[in-house]
PyMOL Python script that loads the backbone (N, CA, C, O; Angstrom):
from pymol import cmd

cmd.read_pdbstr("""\
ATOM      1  N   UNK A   1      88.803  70.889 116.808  1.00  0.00           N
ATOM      2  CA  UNK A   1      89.642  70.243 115.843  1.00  0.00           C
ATOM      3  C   UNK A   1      89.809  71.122 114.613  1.00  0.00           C
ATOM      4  O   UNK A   1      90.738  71.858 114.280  1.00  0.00           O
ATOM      5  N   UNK A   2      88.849  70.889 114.133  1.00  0.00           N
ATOM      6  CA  UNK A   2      88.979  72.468 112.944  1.00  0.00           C
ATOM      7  C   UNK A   2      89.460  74.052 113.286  1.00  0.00           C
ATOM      8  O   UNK A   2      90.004  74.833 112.506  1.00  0.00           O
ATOM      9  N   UNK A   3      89.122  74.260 114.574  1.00  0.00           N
ATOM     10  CA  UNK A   3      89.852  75.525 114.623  1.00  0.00           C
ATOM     11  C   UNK A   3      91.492  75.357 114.834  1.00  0.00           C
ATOM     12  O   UNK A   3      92.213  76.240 114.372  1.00  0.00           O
ATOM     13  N   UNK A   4      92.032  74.326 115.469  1.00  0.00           N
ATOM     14  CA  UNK A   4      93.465  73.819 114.912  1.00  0.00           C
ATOM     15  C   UNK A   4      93.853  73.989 113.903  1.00  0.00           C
ATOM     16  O   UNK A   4      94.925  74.559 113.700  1.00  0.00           O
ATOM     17  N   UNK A   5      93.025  73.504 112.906  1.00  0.00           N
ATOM     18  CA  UNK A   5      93.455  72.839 111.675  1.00  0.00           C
ATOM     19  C   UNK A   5      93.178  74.633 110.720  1.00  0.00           C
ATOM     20  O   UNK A   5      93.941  74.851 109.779  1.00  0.00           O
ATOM     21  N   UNK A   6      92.310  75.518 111.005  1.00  0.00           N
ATOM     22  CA  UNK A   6      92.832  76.519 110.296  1.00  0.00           C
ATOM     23  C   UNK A   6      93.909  77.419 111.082  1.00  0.00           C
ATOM     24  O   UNK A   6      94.307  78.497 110.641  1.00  0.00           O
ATOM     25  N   UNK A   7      94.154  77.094 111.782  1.00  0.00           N
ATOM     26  CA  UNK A   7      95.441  77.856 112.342  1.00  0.00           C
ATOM     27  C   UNK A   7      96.262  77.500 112.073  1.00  0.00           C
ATOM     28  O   UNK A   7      97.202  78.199 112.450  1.00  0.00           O
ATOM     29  N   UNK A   8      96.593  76.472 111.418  1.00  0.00           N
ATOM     30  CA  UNK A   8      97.524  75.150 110.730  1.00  0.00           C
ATOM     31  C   UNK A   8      98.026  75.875 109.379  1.00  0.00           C
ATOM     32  O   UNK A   8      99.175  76.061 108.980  1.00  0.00           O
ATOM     33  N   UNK A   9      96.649  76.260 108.742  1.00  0.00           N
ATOM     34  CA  UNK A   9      96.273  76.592 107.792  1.00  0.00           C
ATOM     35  C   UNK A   9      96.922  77.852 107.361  1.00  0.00           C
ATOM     36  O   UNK A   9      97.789  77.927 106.490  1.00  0.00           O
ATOM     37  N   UNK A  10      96.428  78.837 108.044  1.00  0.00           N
ATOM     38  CA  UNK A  10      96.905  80.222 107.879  1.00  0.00           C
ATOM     39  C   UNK A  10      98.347  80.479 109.259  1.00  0.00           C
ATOM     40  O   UNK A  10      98.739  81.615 109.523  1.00  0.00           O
ATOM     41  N   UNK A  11      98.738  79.640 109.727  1.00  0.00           N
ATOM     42  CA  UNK A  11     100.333  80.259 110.246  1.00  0.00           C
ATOM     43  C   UNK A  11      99.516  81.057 111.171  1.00  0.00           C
ATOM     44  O   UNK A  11     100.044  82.164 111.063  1.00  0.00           O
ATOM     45  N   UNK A  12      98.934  81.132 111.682  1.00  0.00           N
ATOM     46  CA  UNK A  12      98.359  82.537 113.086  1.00  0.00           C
ATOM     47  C   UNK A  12      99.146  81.635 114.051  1.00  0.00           C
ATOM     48  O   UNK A  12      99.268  80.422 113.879  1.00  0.00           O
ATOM     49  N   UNK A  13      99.710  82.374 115.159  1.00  0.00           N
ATOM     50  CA  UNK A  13     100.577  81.890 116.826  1.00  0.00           C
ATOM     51  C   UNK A  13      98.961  81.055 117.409  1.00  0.00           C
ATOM     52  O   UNK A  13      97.891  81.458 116.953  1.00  0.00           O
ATOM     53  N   UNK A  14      99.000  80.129 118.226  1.00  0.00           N
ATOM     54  CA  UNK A  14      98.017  79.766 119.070  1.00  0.00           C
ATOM     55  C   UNK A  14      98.126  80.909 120.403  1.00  0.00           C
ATOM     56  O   UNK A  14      99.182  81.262 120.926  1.00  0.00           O
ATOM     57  N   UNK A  15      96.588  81.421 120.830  1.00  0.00           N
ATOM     58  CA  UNK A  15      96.383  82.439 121.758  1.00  0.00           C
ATOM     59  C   UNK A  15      97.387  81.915 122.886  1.00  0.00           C
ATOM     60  O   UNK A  15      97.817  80.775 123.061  1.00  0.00           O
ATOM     61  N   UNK A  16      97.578  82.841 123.445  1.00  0.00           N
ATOM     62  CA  UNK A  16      98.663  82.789 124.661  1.00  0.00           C
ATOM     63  C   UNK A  16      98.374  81.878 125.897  1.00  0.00           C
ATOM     64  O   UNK A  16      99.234  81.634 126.744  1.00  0.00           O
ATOM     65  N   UNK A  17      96.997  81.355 125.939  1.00  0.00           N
ATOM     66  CA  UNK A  17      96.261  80.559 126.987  1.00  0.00           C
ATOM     67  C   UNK A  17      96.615  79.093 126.897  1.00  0.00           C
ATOM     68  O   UNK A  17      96.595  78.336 127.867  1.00  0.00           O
ATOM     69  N   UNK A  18      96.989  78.691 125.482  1.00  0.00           N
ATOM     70  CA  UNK A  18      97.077  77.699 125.046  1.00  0.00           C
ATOM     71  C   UNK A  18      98.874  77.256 124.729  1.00  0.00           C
ATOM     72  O   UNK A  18      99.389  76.139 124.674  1.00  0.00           O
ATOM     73  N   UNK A  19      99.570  78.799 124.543  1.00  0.00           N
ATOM     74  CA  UNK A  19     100.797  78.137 124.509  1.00  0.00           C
ATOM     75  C   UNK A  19     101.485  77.563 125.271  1.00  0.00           C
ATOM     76  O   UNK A  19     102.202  76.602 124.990  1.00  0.00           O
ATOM     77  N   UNK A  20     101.319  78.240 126.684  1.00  0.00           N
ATOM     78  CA  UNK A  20     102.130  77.930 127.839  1.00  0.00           C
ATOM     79  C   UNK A  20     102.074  77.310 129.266  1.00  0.00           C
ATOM     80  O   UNK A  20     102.641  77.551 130.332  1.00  0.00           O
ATOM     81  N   UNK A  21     101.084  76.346 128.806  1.00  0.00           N
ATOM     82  CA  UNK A  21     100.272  75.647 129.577  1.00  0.00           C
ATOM     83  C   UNK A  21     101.174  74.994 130.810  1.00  0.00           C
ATOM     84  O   UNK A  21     101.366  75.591 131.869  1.00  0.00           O
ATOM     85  N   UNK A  22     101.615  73.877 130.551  1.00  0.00           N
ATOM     86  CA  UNK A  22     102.820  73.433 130.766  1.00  0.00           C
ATOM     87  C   UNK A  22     104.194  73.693 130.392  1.00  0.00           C
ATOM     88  O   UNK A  22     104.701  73.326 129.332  1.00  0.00           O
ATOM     89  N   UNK A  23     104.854  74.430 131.435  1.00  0.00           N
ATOM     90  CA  UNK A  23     106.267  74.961 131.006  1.00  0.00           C
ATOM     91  C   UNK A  23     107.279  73.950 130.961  1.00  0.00           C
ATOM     92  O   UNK A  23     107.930  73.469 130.034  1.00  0.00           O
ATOM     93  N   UNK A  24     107.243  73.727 132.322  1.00  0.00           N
ATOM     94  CA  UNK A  24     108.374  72.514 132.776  1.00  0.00           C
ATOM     95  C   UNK A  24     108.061  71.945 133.749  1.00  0.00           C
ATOM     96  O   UNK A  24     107.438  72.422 134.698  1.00  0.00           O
ATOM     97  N   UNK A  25     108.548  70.608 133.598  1.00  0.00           N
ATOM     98  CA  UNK A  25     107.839  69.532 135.093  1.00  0.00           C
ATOM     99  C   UNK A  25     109.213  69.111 135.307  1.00  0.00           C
ATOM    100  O   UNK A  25     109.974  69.013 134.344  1.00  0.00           O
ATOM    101  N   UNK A  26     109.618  68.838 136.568  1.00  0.00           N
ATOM    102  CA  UNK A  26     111.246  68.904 136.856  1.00  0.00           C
ATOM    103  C   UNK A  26     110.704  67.950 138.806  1.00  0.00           C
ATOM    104  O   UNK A  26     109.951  68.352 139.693  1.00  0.00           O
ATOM    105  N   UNK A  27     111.498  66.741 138.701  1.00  0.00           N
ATOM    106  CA  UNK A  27     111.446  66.445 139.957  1.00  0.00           C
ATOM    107  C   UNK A  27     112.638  66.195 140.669  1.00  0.00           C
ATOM    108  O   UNK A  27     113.466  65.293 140.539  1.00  0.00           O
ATOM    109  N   UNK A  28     112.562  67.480 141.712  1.00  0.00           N
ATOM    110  CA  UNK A  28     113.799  67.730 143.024  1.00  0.00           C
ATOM    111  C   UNK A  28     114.355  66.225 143.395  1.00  0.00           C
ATOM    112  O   UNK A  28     115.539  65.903 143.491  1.00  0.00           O
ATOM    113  N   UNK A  29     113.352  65.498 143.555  1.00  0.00           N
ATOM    114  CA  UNK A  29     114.362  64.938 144.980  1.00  0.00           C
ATOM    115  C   UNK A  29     112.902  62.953 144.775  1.00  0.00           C
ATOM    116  O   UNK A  29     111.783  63.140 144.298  1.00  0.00           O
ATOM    117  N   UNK A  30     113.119  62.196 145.002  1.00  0.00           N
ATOM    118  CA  UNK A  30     112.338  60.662 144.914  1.00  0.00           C
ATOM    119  C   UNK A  30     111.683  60.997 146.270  1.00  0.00           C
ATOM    120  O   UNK A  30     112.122  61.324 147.373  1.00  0.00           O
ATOM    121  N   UNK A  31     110.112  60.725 145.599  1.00  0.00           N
ATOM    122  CA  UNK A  31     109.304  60.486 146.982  1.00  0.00           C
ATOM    123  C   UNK A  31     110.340  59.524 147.999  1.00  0.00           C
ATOM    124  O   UNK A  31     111.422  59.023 147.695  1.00  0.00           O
ATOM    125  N   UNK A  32     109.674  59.466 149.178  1.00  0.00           N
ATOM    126  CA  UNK A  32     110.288  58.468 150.160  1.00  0.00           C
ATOM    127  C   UNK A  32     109.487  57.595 150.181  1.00  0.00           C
ATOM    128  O   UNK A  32     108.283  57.672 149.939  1.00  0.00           O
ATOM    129  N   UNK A  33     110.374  56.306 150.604  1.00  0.00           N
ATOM    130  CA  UNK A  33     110.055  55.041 150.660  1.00  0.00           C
ATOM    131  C   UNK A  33     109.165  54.811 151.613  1.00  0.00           C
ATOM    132  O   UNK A  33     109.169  55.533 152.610  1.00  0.00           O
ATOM    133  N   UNK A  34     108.214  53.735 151.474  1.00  0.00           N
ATOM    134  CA  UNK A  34     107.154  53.397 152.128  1.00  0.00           C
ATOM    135  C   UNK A  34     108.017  51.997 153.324  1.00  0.00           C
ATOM    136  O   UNK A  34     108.255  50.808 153.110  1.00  0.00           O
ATOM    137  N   UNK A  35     108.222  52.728 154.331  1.00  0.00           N
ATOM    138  CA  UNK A  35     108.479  51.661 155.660  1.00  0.00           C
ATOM    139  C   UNK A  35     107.725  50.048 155.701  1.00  0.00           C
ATOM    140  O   UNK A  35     107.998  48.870 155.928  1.00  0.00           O
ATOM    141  N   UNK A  36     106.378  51.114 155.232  1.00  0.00           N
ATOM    142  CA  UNK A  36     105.431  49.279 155.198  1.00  0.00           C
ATOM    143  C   UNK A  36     105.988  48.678 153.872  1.00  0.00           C
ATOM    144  O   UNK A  36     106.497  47.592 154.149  1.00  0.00           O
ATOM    145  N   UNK A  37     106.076  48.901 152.786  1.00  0.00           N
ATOM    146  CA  UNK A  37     106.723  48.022 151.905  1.00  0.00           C
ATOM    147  C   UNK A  37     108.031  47.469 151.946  1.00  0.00           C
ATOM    148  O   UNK A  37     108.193  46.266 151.745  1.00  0.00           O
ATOM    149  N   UNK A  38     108.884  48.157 152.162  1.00  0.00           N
ATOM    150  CA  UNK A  38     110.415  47.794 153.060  1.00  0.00           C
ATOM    151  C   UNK A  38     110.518  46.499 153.976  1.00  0.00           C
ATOM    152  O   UNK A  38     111.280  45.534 153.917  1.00  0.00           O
ATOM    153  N   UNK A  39     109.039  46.960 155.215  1.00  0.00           N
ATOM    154  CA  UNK A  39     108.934  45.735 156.178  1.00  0.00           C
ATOM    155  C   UNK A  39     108.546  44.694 154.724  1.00  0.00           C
ATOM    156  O   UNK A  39     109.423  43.890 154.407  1.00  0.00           O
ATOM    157  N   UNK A  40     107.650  44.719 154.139  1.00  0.00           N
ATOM    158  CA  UNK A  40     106.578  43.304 153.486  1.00  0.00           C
ATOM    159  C   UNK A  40     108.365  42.913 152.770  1.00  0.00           C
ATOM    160  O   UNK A  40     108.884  41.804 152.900  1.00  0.00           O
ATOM    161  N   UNK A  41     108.914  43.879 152.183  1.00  0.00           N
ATOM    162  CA  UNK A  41     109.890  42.883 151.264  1.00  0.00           C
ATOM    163  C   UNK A  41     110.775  42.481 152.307  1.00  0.00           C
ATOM    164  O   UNK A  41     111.197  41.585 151.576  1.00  0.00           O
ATOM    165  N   UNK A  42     111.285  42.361 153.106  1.00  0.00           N
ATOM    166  CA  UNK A  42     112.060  42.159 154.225  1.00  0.00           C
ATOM    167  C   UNK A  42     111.081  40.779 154.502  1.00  0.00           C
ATOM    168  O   UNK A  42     111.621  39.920 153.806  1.00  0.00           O
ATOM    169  N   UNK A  43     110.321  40.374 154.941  1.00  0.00           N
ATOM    170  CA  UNK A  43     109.259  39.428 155.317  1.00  0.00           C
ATOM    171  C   UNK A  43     109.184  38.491 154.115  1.00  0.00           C
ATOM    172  O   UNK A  43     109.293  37.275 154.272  1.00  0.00           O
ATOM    173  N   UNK A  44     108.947  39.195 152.596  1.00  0.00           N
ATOM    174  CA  UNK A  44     109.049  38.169 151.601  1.00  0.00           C
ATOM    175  C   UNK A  44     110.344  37.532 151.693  1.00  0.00           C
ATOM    176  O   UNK A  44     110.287  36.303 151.631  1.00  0.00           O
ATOM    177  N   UNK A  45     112.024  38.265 151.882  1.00  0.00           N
ATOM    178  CA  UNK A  45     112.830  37.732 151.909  1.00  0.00           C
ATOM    179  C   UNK A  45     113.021  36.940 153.133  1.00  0.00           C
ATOM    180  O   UNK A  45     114.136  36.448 153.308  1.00  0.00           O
ATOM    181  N   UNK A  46     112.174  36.761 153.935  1.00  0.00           N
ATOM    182  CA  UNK A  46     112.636  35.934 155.240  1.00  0.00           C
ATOM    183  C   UNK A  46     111.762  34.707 154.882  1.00  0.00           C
ATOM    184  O   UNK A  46     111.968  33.646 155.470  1.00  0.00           O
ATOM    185  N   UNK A  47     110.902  34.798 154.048  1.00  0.00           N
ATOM    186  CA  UNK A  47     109.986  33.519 153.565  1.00  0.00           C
ATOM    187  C   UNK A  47     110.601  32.650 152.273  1.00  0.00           C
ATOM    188  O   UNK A  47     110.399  31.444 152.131  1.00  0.00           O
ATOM    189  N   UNK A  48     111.249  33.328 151.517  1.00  0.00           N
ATOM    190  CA  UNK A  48     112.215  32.819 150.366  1.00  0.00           C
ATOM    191  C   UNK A  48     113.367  32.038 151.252  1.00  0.00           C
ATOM    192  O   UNK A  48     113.499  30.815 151.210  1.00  0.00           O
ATOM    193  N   UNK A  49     113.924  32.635 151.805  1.00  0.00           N
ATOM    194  CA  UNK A  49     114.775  31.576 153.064  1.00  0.00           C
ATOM    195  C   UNK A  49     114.210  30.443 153.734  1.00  0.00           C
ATOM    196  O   UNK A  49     114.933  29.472 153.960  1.00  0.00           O
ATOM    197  N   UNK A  50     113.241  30.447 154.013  1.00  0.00           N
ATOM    198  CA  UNK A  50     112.535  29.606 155.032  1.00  0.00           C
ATOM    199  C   UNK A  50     112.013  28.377 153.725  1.00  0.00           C
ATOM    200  O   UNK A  50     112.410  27.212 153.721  1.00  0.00           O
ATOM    201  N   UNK A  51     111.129  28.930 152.764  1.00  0.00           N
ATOM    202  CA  UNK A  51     111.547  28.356 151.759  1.00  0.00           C
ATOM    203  C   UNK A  51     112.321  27.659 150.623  1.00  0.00           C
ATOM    204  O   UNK A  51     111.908  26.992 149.673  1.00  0.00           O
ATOM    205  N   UNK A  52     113.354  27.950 150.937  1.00  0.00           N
ATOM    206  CA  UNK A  52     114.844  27.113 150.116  1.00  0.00           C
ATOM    207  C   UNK A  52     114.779  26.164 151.372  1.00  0.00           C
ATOM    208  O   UNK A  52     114.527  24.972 151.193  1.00  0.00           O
ATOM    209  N   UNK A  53     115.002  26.662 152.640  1.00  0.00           N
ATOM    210  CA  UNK A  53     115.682  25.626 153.505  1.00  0.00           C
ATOM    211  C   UNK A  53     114.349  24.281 153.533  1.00  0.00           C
ATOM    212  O   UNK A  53     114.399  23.051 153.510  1.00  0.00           O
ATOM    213  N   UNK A  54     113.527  25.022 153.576  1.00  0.00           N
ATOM    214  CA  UNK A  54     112.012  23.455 153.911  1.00  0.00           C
ATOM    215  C   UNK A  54     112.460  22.543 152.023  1.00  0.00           C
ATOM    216  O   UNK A  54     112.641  21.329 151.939  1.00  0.00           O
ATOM    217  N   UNK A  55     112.529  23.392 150.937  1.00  0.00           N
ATOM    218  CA  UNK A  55     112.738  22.505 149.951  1.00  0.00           C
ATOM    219  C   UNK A  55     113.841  21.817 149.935  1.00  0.00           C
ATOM    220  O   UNK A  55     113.834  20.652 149.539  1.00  0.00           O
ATOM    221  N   UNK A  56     114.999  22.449 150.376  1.00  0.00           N
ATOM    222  CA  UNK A  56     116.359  21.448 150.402  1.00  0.00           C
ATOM    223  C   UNK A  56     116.047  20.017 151.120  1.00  0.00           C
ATOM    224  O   UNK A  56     116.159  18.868 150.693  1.00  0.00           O
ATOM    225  N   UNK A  57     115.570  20.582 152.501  1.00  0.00           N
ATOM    226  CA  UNK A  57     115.196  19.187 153.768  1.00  0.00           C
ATOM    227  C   UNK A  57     113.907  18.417 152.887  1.00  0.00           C
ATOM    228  O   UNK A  57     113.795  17.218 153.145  1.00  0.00           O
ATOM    229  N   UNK A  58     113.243  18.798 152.201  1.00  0.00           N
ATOM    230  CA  UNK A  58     111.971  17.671 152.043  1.00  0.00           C
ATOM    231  C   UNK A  58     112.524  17.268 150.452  1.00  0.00           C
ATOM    232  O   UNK A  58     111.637  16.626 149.889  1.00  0.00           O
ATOM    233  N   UNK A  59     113.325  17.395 149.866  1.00  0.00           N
ATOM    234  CA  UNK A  59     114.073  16.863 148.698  1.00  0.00           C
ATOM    235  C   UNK A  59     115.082  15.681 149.195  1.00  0.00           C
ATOM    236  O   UNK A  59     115.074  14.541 148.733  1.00  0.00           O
ATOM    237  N   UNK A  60     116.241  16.313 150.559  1.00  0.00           N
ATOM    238  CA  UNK A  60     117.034  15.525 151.276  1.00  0.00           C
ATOM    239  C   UNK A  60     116.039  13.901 151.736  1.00  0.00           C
ATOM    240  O   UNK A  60     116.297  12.719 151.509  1.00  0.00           O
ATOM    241  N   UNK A  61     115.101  14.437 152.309  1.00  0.00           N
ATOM    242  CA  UNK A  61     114.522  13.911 153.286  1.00  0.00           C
ATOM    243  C   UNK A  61     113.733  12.769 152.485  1.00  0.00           C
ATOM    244  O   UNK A  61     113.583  11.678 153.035  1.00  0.00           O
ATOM    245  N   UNK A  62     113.215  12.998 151.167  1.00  0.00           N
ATOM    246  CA  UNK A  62     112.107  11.888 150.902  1.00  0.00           C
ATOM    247  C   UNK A  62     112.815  11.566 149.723  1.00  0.00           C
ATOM    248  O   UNK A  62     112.068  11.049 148.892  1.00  0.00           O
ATOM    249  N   UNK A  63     114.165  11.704 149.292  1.00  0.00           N
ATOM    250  CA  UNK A  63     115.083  11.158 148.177  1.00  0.00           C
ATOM    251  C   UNK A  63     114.150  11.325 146.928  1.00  0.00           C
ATOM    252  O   UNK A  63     113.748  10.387 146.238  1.00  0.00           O
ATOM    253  N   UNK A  64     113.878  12.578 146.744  1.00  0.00           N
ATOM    254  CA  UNK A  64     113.280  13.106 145.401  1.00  0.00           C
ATOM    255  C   UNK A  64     114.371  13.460 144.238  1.00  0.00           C
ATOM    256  O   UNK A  64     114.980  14.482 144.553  1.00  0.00           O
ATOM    257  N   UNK A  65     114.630  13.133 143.482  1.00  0.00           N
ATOM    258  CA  UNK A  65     115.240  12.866 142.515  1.00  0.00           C
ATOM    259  C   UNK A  65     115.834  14.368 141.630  1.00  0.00           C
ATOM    260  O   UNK A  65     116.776  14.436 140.841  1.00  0.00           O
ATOM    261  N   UNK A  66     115.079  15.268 142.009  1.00  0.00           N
ATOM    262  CA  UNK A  66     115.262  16.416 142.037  1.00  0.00           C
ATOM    263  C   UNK A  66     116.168  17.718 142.327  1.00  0.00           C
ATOM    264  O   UNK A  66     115.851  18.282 143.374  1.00  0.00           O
ATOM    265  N   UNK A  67     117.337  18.371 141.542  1.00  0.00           N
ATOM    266  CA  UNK A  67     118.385  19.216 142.320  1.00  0.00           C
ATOM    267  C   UNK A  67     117.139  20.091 143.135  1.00  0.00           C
ATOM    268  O   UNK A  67     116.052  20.110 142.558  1.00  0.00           O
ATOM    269  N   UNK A  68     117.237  20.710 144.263  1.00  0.00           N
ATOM    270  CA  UNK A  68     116.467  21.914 144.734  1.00  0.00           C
ATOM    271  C   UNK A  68     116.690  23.230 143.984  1.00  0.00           C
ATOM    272  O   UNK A  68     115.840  24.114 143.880  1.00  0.00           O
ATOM    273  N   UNK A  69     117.997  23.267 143.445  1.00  0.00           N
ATOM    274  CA  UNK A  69     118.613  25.042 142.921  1.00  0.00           C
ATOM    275  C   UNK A  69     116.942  24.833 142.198  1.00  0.00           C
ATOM    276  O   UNK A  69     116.030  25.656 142.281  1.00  0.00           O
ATOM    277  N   UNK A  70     116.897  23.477 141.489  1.00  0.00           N
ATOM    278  CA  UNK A  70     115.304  24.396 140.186  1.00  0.00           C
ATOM    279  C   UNK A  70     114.076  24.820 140.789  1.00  0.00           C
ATOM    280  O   UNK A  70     113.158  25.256 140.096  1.00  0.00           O
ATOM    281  N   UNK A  71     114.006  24.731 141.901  1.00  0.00           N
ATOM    282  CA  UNK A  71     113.140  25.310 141.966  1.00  0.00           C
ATOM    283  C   UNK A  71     113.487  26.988 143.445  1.00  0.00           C
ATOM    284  O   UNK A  71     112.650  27.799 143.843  1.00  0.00           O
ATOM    285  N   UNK A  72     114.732  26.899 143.765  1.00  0.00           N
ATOM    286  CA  UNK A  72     115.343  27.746 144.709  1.00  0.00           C
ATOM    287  C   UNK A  72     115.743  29.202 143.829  1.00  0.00           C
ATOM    288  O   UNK A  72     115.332  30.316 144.154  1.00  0.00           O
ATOM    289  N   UNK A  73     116.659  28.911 142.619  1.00  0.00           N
ATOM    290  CA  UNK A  73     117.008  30.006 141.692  1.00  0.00           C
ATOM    291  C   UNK A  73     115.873  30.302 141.094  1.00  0.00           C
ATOM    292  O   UNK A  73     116.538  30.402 140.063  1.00  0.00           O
ATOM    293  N   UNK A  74     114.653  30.571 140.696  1.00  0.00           N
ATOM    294  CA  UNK A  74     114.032  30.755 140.006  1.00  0.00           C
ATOM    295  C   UNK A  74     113.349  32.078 140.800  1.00  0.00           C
ATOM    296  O   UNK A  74     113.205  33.231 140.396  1.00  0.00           O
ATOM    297  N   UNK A  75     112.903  31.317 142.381  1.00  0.00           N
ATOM    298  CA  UNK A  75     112.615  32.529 143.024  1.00  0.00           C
ATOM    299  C   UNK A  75     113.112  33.446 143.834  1.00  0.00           C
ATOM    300  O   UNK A  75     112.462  34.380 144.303  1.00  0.00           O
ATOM    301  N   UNK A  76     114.308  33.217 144.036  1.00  0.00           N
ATOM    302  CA  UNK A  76     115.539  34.202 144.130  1.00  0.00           C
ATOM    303  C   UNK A  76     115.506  34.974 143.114  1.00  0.00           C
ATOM    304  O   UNK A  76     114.919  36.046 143.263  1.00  0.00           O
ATOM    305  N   UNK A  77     116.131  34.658 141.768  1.00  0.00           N
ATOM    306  CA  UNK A  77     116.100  35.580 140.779  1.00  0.00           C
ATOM    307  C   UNK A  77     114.776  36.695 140.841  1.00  0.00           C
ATOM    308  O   UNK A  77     114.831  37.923 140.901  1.00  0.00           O
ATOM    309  N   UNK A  78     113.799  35.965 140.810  1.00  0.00           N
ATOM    310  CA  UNK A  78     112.291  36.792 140.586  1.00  0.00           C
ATOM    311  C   UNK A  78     112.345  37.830 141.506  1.00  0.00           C
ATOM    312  O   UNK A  78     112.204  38.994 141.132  1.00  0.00           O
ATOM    313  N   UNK A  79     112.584  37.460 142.983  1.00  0.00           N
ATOM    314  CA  UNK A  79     112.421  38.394 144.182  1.00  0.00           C
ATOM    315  C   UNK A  79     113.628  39.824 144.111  1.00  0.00           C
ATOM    316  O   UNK A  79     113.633  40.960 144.587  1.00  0.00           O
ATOM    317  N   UNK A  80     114.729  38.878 143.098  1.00  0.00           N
ATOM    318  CA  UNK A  80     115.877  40.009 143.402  1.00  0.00           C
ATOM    319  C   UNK A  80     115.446  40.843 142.384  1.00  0.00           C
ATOM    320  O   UNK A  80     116.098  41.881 142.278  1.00  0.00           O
ATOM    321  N   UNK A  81     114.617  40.700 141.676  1.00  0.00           N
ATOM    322  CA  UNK A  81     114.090  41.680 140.241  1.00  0.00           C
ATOM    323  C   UNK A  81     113.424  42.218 140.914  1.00  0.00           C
ATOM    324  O   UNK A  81     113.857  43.369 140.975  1.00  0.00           O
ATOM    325  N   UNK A  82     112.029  42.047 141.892  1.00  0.00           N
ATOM    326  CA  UNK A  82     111.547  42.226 142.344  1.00  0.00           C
ATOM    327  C   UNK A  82     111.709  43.398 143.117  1.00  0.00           C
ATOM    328  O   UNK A  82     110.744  44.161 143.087  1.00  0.00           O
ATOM    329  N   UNK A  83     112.648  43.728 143.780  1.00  0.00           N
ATOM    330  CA  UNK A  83     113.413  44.049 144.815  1.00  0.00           C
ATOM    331  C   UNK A  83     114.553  44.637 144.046  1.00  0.00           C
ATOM    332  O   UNK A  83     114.825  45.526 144.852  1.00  0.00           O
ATOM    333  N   UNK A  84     115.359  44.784 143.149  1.00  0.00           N
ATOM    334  CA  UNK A  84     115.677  46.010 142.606  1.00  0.00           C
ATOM    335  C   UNK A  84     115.187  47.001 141.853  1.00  0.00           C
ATOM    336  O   UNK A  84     115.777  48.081 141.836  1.00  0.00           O
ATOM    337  N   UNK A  85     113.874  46.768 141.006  1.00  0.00           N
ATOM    338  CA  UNK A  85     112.833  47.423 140.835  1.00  0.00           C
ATOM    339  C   UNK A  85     112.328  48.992 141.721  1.00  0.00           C
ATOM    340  O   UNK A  85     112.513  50.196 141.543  1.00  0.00           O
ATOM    341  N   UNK A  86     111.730  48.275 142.554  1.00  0.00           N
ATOM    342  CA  UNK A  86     111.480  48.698 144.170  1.00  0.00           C
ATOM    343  C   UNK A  86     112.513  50.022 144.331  1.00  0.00           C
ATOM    344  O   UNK A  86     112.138  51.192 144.260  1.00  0.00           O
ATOM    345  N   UNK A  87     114.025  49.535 144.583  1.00  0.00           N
ATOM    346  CA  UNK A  87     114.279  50.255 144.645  1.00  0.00           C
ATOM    347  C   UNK A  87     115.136  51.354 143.887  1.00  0.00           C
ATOM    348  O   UNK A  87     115.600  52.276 144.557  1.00  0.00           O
ATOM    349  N   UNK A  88     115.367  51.301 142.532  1.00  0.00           N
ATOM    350  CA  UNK A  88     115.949  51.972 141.726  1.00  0.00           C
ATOM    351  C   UNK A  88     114.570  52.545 140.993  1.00  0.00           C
ATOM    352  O   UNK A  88     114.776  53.499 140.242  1.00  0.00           O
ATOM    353  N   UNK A  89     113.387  52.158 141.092  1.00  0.00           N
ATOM    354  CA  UNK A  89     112.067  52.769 140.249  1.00  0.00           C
ATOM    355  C   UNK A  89     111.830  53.833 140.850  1.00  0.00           C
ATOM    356  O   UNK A  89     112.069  54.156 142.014  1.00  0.00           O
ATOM    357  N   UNK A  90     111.286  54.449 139.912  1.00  0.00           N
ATOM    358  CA  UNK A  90     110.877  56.073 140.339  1.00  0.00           C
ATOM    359  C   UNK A  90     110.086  56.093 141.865  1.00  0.00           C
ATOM    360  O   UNK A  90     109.712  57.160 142.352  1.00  0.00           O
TER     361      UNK A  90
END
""", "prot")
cmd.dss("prot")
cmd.show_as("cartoon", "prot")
cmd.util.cbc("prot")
cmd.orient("prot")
């Protein structure tokens, strides 16, 4: 810390070991996608389906007083965040 701080001091260049440590970090090309995560979100979205349809029928079915969208949009939205994340993230 102090030897910083007199180099600070008196204007001397930092030794050459220390200037050029890291030049440039530059990335070609996005890792590739993981197949197994692809399958799991593919599987979450086949359970979000299966899910709207069992809440629509047991709302229909036992005259719950309830629209289904509140509780259908909520996890749609989440999954589609979810799931564009995924794939626009580094």
């Amino acid at each position: 810390m102090f030897a910083n701080l007199l180099q600070l001091i008196s204007r001397r260049p930092p030794p050459d070991d220390e200037r050029g440590f890291v030049r440039e970090v530059s990335l070609a090309s996005r890792p590739p996608r993981s197949r197994r995560t692809q399958w799991l979100l593919l599987a979450g979205w086949l359970l979000i389906a299966a899910k709207s349809w069992l809440v629509v029928w047991a709302v229909d079915h036992y005259h719950v007083p309830v629209n289904p969208m509140w509780v259908i949009v909520p996890t749609v939205i989440f999954a589609a965040v979810c799931t564009v994340v995924y794939f626009l993230g580094p």
